[in-house]
C-alpha positions in Angstrom: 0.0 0.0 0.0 2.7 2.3 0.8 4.6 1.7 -2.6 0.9 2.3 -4.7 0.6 5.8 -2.7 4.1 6.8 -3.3 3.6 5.8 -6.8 -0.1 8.2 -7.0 2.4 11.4 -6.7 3.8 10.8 -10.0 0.4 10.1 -12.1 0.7 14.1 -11.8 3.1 14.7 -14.7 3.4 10.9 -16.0 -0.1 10.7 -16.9 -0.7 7.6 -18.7 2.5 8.2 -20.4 4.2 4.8 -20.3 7.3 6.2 -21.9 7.7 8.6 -18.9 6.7 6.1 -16.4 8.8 3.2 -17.4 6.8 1.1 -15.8 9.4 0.3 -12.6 7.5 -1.1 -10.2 4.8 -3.3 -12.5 7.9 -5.1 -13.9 9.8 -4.8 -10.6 6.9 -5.6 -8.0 4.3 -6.7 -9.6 2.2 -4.1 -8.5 -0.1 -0.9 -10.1 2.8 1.4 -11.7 1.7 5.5 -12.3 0.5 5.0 -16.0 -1.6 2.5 -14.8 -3.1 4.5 -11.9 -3.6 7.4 -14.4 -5.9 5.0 -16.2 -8.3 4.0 -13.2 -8.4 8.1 -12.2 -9.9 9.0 -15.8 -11.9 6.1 -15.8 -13.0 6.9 -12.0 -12.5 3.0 -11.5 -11.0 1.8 -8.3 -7.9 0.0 -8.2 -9.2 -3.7 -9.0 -7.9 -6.5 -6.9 -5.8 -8.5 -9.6 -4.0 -5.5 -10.6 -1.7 -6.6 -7.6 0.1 -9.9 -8.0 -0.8 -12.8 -5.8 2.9 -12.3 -3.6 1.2 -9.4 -1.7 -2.3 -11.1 -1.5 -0.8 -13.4 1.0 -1.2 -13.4 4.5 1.3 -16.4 4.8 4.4 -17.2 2.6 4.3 -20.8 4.0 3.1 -23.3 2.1 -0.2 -24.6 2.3 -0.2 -28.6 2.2 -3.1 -30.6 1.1 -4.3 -32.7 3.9 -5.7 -36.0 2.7 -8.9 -37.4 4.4 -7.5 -41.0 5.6 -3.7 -39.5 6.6 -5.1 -36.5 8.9 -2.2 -34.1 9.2 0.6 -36.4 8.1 2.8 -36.0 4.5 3.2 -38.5 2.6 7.1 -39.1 1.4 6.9 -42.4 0.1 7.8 -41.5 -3.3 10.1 -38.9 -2.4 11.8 -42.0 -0.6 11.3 -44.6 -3.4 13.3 -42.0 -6.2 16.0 -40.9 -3.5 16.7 -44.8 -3.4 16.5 -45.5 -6.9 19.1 -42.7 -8.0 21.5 -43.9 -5.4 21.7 -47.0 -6.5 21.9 -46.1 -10.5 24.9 -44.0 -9.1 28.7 -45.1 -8.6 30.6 -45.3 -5.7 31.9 -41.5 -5.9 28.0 -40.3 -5.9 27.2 -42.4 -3.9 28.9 -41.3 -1.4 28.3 -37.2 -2.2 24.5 -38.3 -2.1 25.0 -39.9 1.2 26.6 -37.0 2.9 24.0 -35.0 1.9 21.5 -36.7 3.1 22.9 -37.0 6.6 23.1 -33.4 6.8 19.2 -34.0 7.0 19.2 -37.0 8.5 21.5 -35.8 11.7 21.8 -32.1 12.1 23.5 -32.4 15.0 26.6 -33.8 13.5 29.3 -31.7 11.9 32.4 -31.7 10.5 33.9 -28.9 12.5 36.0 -29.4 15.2 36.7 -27.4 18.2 39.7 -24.2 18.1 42.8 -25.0 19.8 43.9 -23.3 23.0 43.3 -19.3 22.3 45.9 -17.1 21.8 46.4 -13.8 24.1 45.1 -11.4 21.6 45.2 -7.9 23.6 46.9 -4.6 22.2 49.5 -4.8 19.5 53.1 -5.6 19.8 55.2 -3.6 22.5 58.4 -6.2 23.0 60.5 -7.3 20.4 60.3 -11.4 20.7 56.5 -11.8 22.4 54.5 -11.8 19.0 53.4 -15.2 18.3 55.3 -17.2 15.8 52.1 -17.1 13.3 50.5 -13.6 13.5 52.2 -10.4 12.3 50.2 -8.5 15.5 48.3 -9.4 18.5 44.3 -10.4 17.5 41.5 -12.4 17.1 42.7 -15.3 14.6 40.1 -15.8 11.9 38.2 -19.2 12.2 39.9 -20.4 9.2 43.4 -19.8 11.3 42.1 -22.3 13.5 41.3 -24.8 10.9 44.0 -24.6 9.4 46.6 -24.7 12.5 44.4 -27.7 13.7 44.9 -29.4 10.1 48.7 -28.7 9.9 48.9 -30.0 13.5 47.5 -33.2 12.9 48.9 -34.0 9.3 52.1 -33.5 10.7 51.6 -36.0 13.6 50.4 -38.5 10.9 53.4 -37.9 8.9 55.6 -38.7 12.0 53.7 -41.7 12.8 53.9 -42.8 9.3 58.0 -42.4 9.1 58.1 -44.3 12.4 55.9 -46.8 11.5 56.5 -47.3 7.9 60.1 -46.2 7.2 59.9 -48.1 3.6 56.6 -46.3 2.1 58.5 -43.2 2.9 61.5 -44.2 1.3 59.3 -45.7 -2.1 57.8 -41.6 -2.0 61.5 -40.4 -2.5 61.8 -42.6 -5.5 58.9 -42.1 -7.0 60.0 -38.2 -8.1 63.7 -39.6 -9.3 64.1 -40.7 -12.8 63.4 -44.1 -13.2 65.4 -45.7 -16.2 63.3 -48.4 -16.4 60.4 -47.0 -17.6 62.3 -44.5 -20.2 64.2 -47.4 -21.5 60.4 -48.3 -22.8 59.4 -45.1 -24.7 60.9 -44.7 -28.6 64.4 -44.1 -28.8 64.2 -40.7 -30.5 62.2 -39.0 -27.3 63.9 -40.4 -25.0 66.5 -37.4 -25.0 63.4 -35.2 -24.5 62.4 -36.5 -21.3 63.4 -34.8 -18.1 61.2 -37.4 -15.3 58.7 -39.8 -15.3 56.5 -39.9 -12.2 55.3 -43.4 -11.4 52.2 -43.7 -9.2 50.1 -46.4 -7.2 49.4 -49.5 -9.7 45.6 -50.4 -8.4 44.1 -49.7 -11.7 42.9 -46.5 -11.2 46.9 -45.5 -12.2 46.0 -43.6 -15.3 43.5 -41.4 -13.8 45.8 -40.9 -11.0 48.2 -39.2 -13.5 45.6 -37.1 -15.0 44.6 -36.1 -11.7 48.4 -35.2 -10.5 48.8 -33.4 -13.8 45.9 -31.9 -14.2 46.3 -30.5 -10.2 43.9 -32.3 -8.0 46.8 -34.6 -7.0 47.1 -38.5 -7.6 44.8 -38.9 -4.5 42.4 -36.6 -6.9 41.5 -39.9 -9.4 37.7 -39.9 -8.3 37.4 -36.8 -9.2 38.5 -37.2 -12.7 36.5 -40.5 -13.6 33.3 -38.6 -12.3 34.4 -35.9 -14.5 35.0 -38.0 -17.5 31.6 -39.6 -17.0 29.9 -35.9 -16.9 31.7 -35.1 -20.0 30.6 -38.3 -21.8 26.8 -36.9 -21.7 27.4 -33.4 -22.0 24.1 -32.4 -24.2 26.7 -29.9 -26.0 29.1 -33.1 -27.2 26.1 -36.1 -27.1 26.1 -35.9 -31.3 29.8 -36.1 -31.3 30.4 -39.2 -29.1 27.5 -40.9 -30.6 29.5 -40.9 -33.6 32.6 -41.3 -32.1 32.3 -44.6 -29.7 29.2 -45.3 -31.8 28.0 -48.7 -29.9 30.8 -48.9 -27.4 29.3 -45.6 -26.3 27.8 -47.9 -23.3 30.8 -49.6 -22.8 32.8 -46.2 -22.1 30.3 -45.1 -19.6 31.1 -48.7 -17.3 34.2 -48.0 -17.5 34.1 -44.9 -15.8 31.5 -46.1 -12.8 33.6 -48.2 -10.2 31.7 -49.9 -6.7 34.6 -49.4 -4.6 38.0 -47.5 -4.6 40.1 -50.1 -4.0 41.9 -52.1 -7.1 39.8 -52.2 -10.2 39.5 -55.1 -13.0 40.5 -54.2 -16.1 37.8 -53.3 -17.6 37.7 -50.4 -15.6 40.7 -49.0 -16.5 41.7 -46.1 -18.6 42.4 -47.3 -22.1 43.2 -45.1 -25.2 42.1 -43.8 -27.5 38.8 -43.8 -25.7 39.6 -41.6 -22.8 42.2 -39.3 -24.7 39.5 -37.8 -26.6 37.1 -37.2 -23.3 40.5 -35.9 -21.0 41.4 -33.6 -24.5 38.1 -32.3 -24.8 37.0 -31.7 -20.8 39.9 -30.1 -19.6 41.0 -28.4 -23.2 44.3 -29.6 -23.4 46.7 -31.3 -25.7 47.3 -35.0 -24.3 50.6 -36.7 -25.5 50.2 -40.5 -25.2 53.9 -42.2 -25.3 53.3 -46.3 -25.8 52.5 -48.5 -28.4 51.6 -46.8 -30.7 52.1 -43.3 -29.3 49.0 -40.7 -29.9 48.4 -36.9 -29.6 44.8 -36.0 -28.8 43.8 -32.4 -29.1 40.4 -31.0 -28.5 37.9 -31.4 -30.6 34.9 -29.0 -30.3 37.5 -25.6 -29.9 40.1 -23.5 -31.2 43.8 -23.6 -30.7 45.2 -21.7 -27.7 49.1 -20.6 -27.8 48.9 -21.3 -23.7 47.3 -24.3 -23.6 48.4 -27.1 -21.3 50.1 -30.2 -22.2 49.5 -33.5 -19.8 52.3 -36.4 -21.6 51.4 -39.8 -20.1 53.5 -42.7 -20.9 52.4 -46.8 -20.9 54.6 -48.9 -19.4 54.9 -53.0 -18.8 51.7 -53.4 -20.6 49.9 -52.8 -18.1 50.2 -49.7 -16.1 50.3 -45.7 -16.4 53.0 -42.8 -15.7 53.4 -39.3 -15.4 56.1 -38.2 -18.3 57.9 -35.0 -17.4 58.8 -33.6 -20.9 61.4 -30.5 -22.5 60.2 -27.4 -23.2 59.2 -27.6 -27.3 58.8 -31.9 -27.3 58.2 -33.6 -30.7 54.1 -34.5 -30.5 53.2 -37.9 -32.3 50.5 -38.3 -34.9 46.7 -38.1 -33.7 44.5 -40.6 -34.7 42.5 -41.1 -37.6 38.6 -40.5 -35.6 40.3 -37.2 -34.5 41.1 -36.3 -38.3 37.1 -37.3 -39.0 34.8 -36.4 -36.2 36.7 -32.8 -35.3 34.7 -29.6 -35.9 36.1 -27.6 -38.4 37.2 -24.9 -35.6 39.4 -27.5 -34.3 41.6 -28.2 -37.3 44.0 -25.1 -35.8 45.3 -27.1 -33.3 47.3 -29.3 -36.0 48.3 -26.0 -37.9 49.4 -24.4 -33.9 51.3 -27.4 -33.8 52.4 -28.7 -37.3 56.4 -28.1 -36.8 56.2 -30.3 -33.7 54.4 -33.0 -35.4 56.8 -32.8 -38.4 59.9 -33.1 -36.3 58.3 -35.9 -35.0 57.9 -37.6 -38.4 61.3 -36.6 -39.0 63.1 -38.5 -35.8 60.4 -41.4 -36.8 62.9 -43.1 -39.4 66.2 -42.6 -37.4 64.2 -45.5 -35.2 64.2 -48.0 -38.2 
């Protein structure tokens, strides 16, 4: 009521003008603007009752539920119930999980992740003697409650780490390795790049190892490999790409979709793990970036739905012992190996500049090719 009477002072000089009334608060509100008003004044008709939207006819924004004759007050949630179950179990392990948390958020409020500060700081007046600010804190205050997260975090991962180098002197040993160069894996990539490889980063072999690498290089680290197969499976039915991967996997489009969905997250068959060139067209074309396969045979997959990027990343995996994935630590300006022939045919015409942004790469590669025979 208060907006309408403000809005009666400026039928005066808007008139029914809609052009100088703009028409604010009809679009805005809902409610009778000045051009309108002007209107129901020359007519000498009183604002009508569905000029004003239904919001402000309210006398409750709760609301009202449909009581049933047999259930009294009671709602029913039985098929709210029946769909929650049914989509959890059509989920994997990884959304199964994120569903689960979700719904115990519901299911036990009281429960929470937080935990409790550690013992408070002195916070009072800023520094007067040189040596009694605290070790963490540039002045004397209130720390945020992130600082206390965070000091509580660091505190206990580094009494896990301790324990762990007590306990377990030879896993920490095998982490040390694991970023040395490891001549028994380079021994197994093509002579002619072998000079172009600076490390190779081997990681857990439980079958998730090749999403462990895309997860490490991509920057979720190797513990990150969930994350990526989830992604991988998003990306598969992406409405933007459906056409393209219909053509592309054609009937194995199903098959691709398994391999992504796991029960567990311990070691996976085989089916489940990441095989190529499947999953280097999915990593190329979620993350938009140039993925260097070194094996047998090795493979360049670049994305297939955008254009070429001068700053675009490159993730180079390498196959090893038939069986198992690494991280392949390349030179700055690497020779990149062919891409595959579905690449060549199913690319959007946009995408054809990454061969061009890339063609004296892919011909020194053709040139080192013979020096192998």
């Amino acid at each position: 009521m208060r907006r309408i009477a403000e809005e009666l002072l400026r039928v005066d000089y808007v008139g029914t003008n809609r052009q100088i009334c703009g028409c604010t608060l009809r679009t805005s509100y809902g409610l009778p603007c000045a051009c309108e008003l002007g209107r129901y004044i020359l007519g000498g008709i009183p604002i009508p009752i569905d000029a004003v939207h239904v919001h402000w006819r309210k006398l409750t924004m709760e609301v009202e539920l449909e009581v049933g004759e047999d259930d009294g007050s009671e709602v029913d949630m039985t098929s709210a119930m029946d769909e929650l179950w049914r989509r959890f179990r059509s989920l994997d392990v990884i959304g199964k999980r994120a569903l689960k948390s979700r719904v115990c958020e519901l299911a036990y409020p009281t429960m929470t992740t937080l935990c409790p500060p550690p013992e408070k700081i002195k916070t009072k007046g800023g520094v007067k003697k040189k040596g009694k600010k605290p070790a963490d804190y540039d002045v004397y205050r209130d720390p945020s409650y992130h600082e206390y997260v965070d000091k509580a975090s660091q505190s206990s991962q580094r009494q896990s780490q301790s324990s762990q180098r007590q306990s377990q002197p030879s896993q920490a040993s095998k982490k040390i390795k694991l970023s040395k160069k490891q001549p028994q894996f380079i021994l197994q990539f093509p002579n002619h790049i072998r000079s172009y490889i600076e490390d190779v980063v081997n990681v857990e072999s439980d079958g998730n190892c090749g999403f462990r690498v895309i997860a490490s290089l991509h920057g979720y680290g190797e513990d990150g490999w969930p994350m990526v197969r989830r992604e991988l499976g998003l990306e598969l039915i992406d409405k933007d790409r459906s056409t393209l991967y219909d053509k592309l996997f054609s009937n194995r489009l199903s098959v691709v979709r398994e391999s992504l969905m796991i029960e567990s997250f311990g070691s996976q068959p085989p089916e489940k793990w990441m095989s190529l060139p499947d999953m280097g067209y999915l990593i190329a074309n979620r993350y938009n970036v140039v993925l260097v396969c070194l094996g047998n045979p090795c493979m360049t997959f670049f994305p297939m739905t955008s254009s070429h990027s001068p700053n675009v990343s490159i993730y180079c995996i390498g196959f090893v012992n038939r069986n198992h994935w690494v991280q392949v630590n390349m030179k700055e300006g690497f020779p990149l190996p062919p891409v595959t022939l579905d690449w060549k045919k199913f690319r959007s015409h946009i995408a054809t500049t990454w061969m061009l942004g890339f063609a004296g790469r892919m011909q020194h590669w053709q040139l080192l090719t013979p020096v192998l025979a």
